[in-house]
C-alpha positions in Angstrom: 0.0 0.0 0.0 1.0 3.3 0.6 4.7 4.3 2.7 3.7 5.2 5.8 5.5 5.9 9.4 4.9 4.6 12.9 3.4 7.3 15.3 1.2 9.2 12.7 -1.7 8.2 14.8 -4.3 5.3 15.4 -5.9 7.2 12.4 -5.2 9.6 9.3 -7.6 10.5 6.9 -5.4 10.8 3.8 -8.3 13.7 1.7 -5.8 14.0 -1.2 -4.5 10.2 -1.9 -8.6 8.8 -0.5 -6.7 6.7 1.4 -7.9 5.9 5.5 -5.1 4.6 7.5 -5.2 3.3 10.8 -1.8 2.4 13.6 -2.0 0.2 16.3 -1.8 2.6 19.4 2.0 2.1 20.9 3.0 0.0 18.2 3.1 -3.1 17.2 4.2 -6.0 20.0 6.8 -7.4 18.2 10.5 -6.1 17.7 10.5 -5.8 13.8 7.3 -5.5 12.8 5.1 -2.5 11.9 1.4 -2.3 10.8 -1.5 -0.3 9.4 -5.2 -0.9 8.5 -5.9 0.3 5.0 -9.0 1.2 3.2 -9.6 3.0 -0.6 -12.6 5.6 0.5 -13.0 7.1 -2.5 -13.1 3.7 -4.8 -9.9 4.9 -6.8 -8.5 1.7 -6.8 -5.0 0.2 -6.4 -2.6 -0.1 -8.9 1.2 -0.7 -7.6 4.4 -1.7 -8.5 5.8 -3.7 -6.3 9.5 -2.6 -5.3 12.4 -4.2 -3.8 13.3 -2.9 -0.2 14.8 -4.4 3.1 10.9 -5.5 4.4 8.9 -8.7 3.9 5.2 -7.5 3.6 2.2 -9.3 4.4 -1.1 -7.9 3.0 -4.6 -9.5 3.9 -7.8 -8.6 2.1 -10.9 -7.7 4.7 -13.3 -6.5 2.0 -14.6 -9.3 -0.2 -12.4 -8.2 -3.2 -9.0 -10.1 -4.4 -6.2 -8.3 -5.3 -5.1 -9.4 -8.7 -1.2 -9.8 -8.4 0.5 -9.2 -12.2 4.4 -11.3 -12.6 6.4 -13.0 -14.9 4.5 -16.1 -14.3 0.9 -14.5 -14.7 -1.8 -13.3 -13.3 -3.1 -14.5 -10.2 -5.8 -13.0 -7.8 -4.9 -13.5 -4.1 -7.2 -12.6 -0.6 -3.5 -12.2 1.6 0.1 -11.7 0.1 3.2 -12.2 0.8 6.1 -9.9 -1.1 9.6 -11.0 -0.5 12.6 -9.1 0.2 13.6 -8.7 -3.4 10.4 -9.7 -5.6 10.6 -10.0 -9.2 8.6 -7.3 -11.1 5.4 -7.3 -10.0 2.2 -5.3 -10.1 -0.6 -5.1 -7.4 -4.2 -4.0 -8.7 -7.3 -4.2 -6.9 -10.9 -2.2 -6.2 -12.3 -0.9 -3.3 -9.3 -2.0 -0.9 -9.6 -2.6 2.7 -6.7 -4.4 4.7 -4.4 -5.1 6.9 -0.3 -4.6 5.9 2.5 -6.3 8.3 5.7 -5.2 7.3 9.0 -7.8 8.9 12.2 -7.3 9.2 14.3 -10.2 8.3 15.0 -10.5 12.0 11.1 -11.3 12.5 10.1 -12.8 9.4 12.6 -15.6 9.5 10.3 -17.1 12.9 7.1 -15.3 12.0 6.4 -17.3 8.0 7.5 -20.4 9.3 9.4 -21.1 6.3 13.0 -20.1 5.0 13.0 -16.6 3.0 14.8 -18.5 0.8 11.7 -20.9 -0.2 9.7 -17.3 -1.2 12.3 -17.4 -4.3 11.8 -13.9 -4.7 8.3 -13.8 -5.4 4.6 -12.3 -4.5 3.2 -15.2 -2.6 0.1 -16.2 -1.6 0.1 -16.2 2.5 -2.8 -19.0 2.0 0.2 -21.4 0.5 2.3 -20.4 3.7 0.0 -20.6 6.6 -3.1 -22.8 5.4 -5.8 -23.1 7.4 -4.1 -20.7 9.9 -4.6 -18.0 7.0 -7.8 -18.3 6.3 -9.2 -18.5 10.4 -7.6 -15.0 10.8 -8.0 -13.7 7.4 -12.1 -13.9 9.1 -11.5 -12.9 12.3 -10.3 -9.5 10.8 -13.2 -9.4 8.7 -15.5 -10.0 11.3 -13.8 -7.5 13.7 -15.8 -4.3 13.4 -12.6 -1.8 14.1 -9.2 -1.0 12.9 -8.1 -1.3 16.5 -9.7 -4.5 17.3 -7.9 -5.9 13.8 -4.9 -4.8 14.5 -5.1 -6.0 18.2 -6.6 -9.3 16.9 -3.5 -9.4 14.1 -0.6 -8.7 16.9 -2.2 -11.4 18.9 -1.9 -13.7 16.3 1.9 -12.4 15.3 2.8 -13.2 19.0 1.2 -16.6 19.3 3.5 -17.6 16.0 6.4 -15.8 18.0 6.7 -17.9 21.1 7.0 -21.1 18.5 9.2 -19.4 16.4 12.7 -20.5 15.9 15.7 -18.2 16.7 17.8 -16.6 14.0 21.4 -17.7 14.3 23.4 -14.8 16.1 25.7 -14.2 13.5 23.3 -14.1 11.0 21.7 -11.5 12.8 24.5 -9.5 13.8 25.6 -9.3 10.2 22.1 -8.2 8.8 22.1 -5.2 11.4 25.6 -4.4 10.5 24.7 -4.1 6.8 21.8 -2.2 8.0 23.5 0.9 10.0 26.2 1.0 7.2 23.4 0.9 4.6 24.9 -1.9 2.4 28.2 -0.4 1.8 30.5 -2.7 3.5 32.3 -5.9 1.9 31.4 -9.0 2.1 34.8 -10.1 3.3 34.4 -7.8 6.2 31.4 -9.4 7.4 32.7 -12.7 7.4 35.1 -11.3 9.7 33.0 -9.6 11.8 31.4 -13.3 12.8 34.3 -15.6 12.6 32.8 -17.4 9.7 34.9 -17.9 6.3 33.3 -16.3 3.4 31.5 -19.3 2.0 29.7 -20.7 5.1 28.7 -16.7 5.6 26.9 -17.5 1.9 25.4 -20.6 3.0 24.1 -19.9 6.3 22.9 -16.1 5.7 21.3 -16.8 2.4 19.4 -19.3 4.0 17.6 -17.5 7.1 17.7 -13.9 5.3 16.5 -15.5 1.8 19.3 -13.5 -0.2 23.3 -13.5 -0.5 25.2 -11.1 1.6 26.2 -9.3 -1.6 22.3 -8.9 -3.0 21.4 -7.9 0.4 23.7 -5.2 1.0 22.9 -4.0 -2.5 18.8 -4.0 -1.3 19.5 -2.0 1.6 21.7 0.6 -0.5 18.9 0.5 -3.4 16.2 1.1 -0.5 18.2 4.6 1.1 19.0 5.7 -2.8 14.9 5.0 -3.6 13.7 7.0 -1.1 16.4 10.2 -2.1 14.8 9.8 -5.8 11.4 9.8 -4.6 12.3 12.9 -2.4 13.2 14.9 -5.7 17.2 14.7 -4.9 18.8 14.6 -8.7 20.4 11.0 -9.6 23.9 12.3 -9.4 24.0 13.5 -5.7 22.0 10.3 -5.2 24.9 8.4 -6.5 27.4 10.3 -4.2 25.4 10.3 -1.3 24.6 6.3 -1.0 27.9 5.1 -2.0 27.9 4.1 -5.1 31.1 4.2 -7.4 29.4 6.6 -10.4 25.9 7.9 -11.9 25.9 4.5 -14.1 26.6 2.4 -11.1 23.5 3.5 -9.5 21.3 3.2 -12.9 22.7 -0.5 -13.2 21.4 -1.0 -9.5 18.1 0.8 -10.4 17.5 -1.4 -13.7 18.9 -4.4 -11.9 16.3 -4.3 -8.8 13.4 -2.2 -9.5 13.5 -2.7 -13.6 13.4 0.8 -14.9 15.9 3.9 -14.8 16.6 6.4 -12.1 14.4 8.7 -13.1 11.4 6.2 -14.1 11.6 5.3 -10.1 11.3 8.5 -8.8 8.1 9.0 -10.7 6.4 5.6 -10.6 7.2 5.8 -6.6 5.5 9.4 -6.5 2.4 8.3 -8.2 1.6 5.7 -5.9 2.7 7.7 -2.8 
């Protein structure tokens, strides 16, 4: 859905985008996770490109319409979504929206999907394929709730019950994901294999397999994510390119085209249009 920030309030009335969003008051239970209710007003519909970034989101459908999820492979209309850390290109369309969006960390989704990132293959997912019967019990207890703050309640209730089952990220892993983090990707890989006392390959191995990419494609997602949000905030391309770390101007439109499928420039205008 739309980009939005913790603390806005249980509630905004978005008059210009048509767009109701509610917050869980105080937050969301969880270290790593954030949420928002969701709901098109105004009928405008939804028509979004689904971009890369450092977040696993989980969308689930409250108001009787599928959202029809556009890929390589298809089309495919889906009640609850799952987008992965780096999807392919995708596009999310729907009518008359009304939802709830969970976005994880890698930290929290690793325990929270019960299955490997690695298994979501880069992909838009249906949560149904991931949590079964699980999916479809909550996916009508939120429809049933008649408040955003009951959902939301209702959906960190169910987060935490996953939680206490959930198994533990290897240290390492973790430490090495928040390091990539608070340099915002620009470190070497050799470095971080350092930083944990691994060698370089089972780094690869282990990393790749509870954060669902490589060390080297995640560190590029987190650098892609900061240089994203510069474009969308009307910075030019060039001081971009200076200011998240990247070598040149064409080293950042390789990254662009690489991740997000279209130029620089393209970005910062497909991202401002569905803002």
């Amino acid at each position: 859905m739309r980009r939005h920030e913790e603390g806005a309030g249980p509630r905004d009335r978005d008059a210009e985008s048509g767009w109701e969003v509610a917050h869980p008051v105080g937050g969301a239970s969880l270290d790593g996770v954030r949420m928002a209710g969701f709901r098109d007003r105004i009928a405008a519909g939804l028509d979004l490109q689904v971009l890369p970034q450092p977040t696993v989101v989980v969308v689930i459908e409250l108001g009787g319409n599928p959202v029809t999820v556009e890929s390589a492979t298809g089309r495919r209309p889906m009640r609850s979504l799952v987008a992965s850390l780096s999807p392919g290109p995708a596009r999310v369309r729907g009518e008359r929206i009304e939802c709830v969006e969970v976005c994880l960390s890698p930290r929290a989704a690793y325990g929270l999907l019960g299955v490997s990132p690695r298994e979501l293959d880069g992909s838009v997912t249906a949560l149904e394929d991931l949590w079964g019967r699980h999916e479809r019990r909550l996916r009508e207890q939120l429809t049933d709730a008649t408040s955003w703050h009951e959902r939301l309640a209702l959906m960190d209730e169910f987060l935490k019950r996953r939680a206490a089952g959930a198994p533990p990220m290897s240290p390492e892993v973790a430490a090495v994901w928040d390091t990539i983090v608070a340099r915002r990707g620009r470190i070497r890989v050799d470095d971080l294999a350092a930083s944990c006392g691994w060698s370089r390959k089972r780094l690869w191995s282990r990393f790749s397999a509870q954060i669902g990419l490589t060390p080297k494609r995640a560190a590029m997602l987190v650098r892609f994510d900061h240089a994203a949000r510069a474009l969308r905030a009307g910075q030019s391309p060039s001081a971009v390119a200076l200011a998240c770390g990247y070598a040149d101007q064409p080293h950042l439109h390789r990254d662009v085209l690489a991740l997000a499928g279209c130029t620089p420039g393209a970005l910062a205008d497909r991202a401002t249009s569905t803002d």
